[in-house]
C-alpha positions as CSV (number, residue, x, y, z in Angstrom):
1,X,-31.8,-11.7,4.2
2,X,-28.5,-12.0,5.4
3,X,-26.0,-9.2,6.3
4,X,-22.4,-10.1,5.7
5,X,-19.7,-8.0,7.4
6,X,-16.0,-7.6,6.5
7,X,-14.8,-10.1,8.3
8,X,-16.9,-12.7,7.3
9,X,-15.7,-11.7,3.8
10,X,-11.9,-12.5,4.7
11,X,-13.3,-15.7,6.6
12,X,-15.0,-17.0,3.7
13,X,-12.5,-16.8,0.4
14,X,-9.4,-18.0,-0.3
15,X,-7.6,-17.1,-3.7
16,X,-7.5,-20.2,-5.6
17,X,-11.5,-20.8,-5.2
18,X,-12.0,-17.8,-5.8
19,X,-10.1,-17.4,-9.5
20,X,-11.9,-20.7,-10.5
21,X,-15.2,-19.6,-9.7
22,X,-14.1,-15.7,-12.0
23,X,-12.8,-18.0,-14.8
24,X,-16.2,-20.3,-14.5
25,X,-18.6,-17.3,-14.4
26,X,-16.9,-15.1,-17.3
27,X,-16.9,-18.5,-19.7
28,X,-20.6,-18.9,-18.8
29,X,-23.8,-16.8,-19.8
30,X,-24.2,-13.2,-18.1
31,X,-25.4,-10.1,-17.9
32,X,-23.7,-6.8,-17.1
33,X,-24.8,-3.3,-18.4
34,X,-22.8,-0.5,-18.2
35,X,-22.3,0.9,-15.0
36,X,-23.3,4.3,-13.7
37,X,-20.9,6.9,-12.5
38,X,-22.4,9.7,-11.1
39,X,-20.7,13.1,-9.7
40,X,-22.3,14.5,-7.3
41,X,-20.8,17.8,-7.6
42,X,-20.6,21.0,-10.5
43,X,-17.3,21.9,-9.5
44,X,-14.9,19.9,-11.5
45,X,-12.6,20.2,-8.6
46,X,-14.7,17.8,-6.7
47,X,-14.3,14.0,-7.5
48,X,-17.0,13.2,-4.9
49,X,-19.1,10.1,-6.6
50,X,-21.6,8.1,-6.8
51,X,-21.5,4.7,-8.7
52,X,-24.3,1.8,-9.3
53,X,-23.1,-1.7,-10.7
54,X,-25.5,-4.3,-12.2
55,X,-25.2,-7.4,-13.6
56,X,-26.6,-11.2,-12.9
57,X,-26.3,-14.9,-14.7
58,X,-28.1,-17.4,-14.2
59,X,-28.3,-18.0,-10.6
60,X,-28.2,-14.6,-8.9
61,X,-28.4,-11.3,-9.2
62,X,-26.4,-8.5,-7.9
63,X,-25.8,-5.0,-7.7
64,X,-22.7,-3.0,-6.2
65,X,-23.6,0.8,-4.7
66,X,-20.6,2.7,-4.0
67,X,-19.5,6.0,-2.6
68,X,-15.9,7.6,-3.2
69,X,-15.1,11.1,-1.1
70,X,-11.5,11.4,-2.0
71,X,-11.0,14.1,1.1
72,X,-12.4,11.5,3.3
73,X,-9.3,11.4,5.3
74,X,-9.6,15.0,6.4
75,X,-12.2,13.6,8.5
76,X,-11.0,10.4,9.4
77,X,-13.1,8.4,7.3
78,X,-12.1,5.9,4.5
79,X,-12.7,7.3,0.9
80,X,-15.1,4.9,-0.3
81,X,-18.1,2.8,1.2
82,X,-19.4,0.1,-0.4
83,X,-22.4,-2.4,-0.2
84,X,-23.4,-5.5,-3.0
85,X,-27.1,-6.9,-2.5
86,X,-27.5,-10.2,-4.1
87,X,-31.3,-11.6,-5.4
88,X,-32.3,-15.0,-6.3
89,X,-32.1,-15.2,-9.7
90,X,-35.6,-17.3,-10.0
91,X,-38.0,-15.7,-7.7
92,X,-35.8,-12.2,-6.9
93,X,-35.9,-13.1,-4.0
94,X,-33.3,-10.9,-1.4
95,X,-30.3,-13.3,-0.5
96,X,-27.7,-11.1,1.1
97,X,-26.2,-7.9,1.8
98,X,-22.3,-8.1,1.7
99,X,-19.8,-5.4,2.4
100,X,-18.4,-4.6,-0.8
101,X,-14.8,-3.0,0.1
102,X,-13.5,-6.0,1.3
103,X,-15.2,-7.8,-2.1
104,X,-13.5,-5.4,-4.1
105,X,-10.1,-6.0,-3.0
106,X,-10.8,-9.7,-3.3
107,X,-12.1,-9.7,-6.9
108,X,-9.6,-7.5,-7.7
109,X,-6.8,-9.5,-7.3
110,X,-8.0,-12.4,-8.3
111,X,-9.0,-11.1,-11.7
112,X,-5.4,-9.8,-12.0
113,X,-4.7,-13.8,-10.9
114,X,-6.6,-15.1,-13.9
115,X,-5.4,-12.8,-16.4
116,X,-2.0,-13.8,-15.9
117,X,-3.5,-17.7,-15.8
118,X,-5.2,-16.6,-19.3
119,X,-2.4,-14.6,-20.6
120,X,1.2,-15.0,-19.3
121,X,3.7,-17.2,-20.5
122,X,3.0,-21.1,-18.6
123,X,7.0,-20.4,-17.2
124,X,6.8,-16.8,-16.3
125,X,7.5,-16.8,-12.9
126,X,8.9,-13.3,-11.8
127,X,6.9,-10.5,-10.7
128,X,7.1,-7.1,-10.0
129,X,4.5,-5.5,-8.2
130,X,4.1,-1.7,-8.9
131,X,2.1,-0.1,-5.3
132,X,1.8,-0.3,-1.9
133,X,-2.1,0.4,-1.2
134,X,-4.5,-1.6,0.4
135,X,-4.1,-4.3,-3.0
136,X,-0.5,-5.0,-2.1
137,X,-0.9,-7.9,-0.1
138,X,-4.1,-9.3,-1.9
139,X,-2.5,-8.9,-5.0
140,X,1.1,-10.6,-4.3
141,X,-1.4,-13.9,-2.1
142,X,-3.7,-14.4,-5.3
143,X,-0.7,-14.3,-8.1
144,X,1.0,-16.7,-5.1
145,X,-2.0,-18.9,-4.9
146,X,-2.0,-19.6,-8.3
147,X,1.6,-19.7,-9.7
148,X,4.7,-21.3,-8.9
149,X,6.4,-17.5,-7.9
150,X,10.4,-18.2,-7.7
151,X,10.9,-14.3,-7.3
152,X,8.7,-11.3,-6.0
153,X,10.4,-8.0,-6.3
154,X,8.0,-4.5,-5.2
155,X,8.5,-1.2,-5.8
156,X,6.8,2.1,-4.5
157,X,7.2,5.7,-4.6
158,X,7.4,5.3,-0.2
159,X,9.9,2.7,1.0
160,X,8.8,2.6,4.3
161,X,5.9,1.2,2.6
162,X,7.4,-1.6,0.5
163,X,9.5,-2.4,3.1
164,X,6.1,-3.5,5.4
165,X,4.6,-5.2,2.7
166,X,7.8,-6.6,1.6
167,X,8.0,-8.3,5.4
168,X,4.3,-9.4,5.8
169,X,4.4,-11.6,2.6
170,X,8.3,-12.7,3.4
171,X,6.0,-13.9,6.8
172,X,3.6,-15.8,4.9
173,X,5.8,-17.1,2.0
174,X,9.8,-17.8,3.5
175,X,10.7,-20.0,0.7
176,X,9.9,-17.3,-1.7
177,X,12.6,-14.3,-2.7
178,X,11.0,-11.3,-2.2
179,X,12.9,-7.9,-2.7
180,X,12.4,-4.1,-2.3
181,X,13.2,-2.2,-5.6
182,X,14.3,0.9,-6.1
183,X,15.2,1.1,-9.7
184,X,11.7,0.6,-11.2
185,X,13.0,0.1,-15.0
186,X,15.6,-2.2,-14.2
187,X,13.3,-3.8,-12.1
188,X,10.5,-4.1,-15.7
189,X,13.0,-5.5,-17.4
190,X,13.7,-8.4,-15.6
191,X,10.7,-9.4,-15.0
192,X,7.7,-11.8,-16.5
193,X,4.8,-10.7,-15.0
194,X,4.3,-7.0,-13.9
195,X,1.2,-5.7,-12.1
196,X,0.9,-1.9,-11.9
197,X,-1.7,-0.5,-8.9
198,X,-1.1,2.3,-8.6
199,X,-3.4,5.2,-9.5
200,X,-0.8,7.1,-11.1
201,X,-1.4,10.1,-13.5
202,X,1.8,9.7,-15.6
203,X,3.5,6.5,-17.2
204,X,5.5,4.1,-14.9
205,X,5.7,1.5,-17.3
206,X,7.3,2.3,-20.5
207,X,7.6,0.5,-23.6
208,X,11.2,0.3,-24.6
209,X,11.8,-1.3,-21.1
210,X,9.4,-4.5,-21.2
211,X,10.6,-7.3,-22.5
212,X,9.4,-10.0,-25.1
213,X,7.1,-12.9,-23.8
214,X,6.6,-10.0,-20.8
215,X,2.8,-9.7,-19.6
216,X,1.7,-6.3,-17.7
217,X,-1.6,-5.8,-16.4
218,X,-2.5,-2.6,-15.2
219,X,-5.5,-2.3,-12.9
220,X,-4.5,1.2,-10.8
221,X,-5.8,4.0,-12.6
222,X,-10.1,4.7,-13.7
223,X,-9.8,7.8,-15.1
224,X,-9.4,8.5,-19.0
225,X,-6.9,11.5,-18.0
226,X,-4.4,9.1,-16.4
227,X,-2.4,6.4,-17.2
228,X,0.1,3.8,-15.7
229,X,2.2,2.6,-18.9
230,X,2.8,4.8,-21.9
231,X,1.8,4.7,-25.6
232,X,4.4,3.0,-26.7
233,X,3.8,-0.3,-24.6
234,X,0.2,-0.2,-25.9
235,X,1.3,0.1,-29.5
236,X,3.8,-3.3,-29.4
237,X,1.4,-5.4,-27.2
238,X,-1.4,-7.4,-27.9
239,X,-3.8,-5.8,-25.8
240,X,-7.1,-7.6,-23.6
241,X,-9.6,-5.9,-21.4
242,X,-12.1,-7.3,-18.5
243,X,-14.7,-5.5,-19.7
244,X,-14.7,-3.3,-23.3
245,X,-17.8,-1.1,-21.9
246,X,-16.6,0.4,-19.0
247,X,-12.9,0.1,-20.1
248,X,-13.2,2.0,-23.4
249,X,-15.0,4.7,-21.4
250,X,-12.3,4.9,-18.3
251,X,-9.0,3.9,-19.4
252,X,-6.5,6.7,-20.1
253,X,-3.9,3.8,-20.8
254,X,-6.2,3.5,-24.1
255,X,-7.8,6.6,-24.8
256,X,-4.6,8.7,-24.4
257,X,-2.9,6.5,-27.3
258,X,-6.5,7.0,-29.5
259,X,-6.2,10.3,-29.0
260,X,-3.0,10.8,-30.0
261,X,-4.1,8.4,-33.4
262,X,-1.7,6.0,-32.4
263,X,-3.8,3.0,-31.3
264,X,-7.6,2.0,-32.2
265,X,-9.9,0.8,-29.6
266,X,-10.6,-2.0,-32.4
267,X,-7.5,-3.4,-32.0
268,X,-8.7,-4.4,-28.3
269,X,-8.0,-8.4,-29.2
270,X,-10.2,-9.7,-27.1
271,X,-11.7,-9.3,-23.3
272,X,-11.9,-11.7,-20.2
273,X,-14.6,-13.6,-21.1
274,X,-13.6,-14.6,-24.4
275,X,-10.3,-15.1,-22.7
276,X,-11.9,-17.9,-20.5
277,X,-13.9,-19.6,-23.3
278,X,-10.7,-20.2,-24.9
279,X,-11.8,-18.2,-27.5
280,X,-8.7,-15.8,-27.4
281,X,-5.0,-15.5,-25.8
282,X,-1.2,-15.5,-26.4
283,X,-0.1,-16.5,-29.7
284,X,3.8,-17.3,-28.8
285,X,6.0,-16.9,-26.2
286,X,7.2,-13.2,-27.3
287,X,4.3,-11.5,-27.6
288,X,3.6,-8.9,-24.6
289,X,0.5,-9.1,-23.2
290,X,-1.0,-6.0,-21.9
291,X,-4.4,-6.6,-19.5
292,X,-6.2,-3.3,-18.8
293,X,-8.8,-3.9,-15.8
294,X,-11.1,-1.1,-14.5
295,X,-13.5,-3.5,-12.2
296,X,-17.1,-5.2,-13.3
297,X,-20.1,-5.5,-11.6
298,X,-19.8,-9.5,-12.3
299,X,-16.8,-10.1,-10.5
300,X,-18.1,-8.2,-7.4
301,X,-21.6,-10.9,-7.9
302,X,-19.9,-14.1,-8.5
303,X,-17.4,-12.9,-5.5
304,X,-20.0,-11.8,-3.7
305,X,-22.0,-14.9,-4.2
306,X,-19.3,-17.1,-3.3
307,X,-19.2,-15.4,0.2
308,X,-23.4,-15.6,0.9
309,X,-23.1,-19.7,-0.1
310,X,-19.9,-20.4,2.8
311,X,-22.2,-18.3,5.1
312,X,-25.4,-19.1,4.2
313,X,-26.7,-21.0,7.3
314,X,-27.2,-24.6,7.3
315,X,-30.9,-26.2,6.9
């Protein structure tokens, strides 16, 4: 069995690979029950956790085993360790262990990649970046790697921040304008595409400033307290999921509106998968497209997968 570090990980993907294998597995056959959370404390003050993804198609399987210790850094440790193990899908035979943070940011972006692909307008070509965590960069390289970008504006609640990230991908990208923004609203309403990662616990995005033909996707929050856009952005978009299990279990952007009675988890149009069969999408240039991700077990295998085949050693 092969053990796959980090940096083989980066070594081995590169975005636009990478969204065509996502868009291939989520139109094929799979597998993916709901995954487990567990807390591994009574005290409701204590987020440490515990979480167990499954899922498998027809050529492997895969599970993802994660830890997340929020007060990590009191102790100079990152928050959350992660490991995927991959099996034959024929025999179950073992195939790989793969580290599973740097999958994670890998799959992550290029799921927000292929929802825009699936869901933006084909000439939307302005985006705004909301966060300026470890996604940043993977985010701004896959939309990159898969759009012709003429403008990349980013904004976070630490300049310093979006100033560094703002000069990395000005490194990698010179042709492309890419700003620093301070007046996030502004900023929304001039924008086609707008990709919130931030893990914040009250609305950033609000309705009355996204535009028609706009799409959003919001992939930084898990928790169904919390929310990065507001109800009234859910109410006038037509609104898609990568997963409806986990999501209509995690996603305060959703449940917040349900609870308030202003928005049905029925009218969910459609998830990723159907997204990629062709099955489901925009209807018209002014529609706003709304993608709420939490993460699936299948896009940490096929990613996963994609990694164990470039370093699987030769016959």
């Amino acid at each position: 069995m092969q053990v796959i570090s980090a940096e083989q990980v980066h070594q081995s993907l590169n975005f636009p690979a990478l969204t065509a294998a996502l868009a291939q597995a989520f139109a094929a056959p799979f597998h993916m029950p709901a995954r487990q959370v567990f807390h591994l404390s009574e005290d409701a003050a204590c987020k440490d956790a515990f979480a167990v993804l499954p899922s498998w198609n027809q050529d492997v399987i895969g599970v993802k085993a994660f830890t997340y210790f929020p007060d990590n850094g009191a102790h100079q440790l990152p928050s959350l360790f992660s490991k995927i193990l991959l099996f034959k899908r024929d025999h179950g035979e073992p195939l790989a262990m793969v580290d599973g943070t740097s999958v994670t940011y890998w799959r992550t972006a290029a799921v927000s990649a292929l929802a825009a692909q699936q869901l933006a307008r084909a000439d939307a070509s302005c985006l705004l970046l909301l966060g300026t965590g470890n996604l940043a960069l993977p985010l701004l390289r896959a939309h990159a790697a898969v759009r012709s970008l003429s403008s990349v504006q980013v904004w976070g609640r630490d300049i310093a921040k979006a100033e560094r990230i703002v000069a990395a991908f000005r490194a990698e990208q010179p042709a492309l304008t890419i700003s620093v923004v301070s007046d996030l609203r502004a900023a929304v309403r001039q924008s086609d595409i707008i990709v919130a990662a931030t893990g914040s616990a009250e609305p950033l995005v609000l309705g009355e400033d996204v535009q028609a033909g706009s799409h959003v996707d919001l992939l930084g929050n898990h928790s169904p307290d919390r929310r990065e856009c507001d109800t009234a952005l859910v109410e006038k978009s037509a609104v898609f999921v990568d997963y409806a299990p986990n999501v209509c279990r995690e996603a305060g952007e959703l449940l917040i509106p349900v609870a308030e009675g202003r928005f049905t988890l029925e009218q969910i149009r459609a998830d990723l998968a159907a997204c990629c069969r062709g099955e489901a999408g925009r209807r018209d240039a002014q529609e706003i497209t709304l993608f709420k991700s939490v993460g699936t077990a299948l896009a940490d295998l096929v990613t996963a997968h994609l990694v164990q085949r470039q370093q699987a050693p030769l016959a």
